[in-house]
Steps between C-alpha positions, in 0.01 A plus 500: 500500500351874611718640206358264256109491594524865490682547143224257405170531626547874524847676319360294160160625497644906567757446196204333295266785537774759498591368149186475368367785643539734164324228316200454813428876434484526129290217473295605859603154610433287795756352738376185692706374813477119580535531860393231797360538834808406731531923410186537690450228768858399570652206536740379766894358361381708175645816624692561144227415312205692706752812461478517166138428420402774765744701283306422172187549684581858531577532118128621423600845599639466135089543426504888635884561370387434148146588464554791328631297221219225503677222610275212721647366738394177686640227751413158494495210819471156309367207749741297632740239288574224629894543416807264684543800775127459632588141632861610645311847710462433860470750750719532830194269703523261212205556312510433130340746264291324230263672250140514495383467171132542598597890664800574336604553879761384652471274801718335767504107589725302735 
């Protein structure tokens, strides 16, 4: 499961830019990560998952790598989606994490 998140969330997006990267410089492009906040906040049983979106967090470094050629660089945290996982993540106590659509935070519930 490590091997896959990884080759995913964060091996895809290097061999993405990397082969677009000619391209991103002629045209003084802009590269736009879709990342979420897990990356920033953490979230317990997601170890795999919060790896690799702490990984793509650090991606914006990209920004001062390639400046020289014009080439924006941003990350973006959409709010939470309500997808099949959010109902199955519980932490060791128990608690279920549901979204808060009104924050875009996340929040813990019994």
């Amino acid at each position: 499961m490590w091997r896959r998140t990884l080759a995913v969330n964060v091996a895809s997006a290097a061999e993405l830019v990397r082969l677009m990267l000619p391209a991103l410089r002629r045209s003084r492009g802009h590269v736009i990560f879709v990342n979420a906040s897990p990356g920033m906040t953490g979230v317990p049983r997601w170890s795999a998952f919060v790896a690799s979106k702490a990984a793509l967090r650090g991606w914006p470094t990209l920004r001062e790598e390639e400046a020289a050629h014009g080439i924006r660089v941003t990350t973006v945290y959409s709010a939470a989606t309500a997808t099949s996982c959010w109902g199955r993540s519980r932490t060791p106590t128990g608690a279920r994490m549901i979204p808060s659509c009104a924050s875009g935070r996340r929040r813990w519930r019994r």
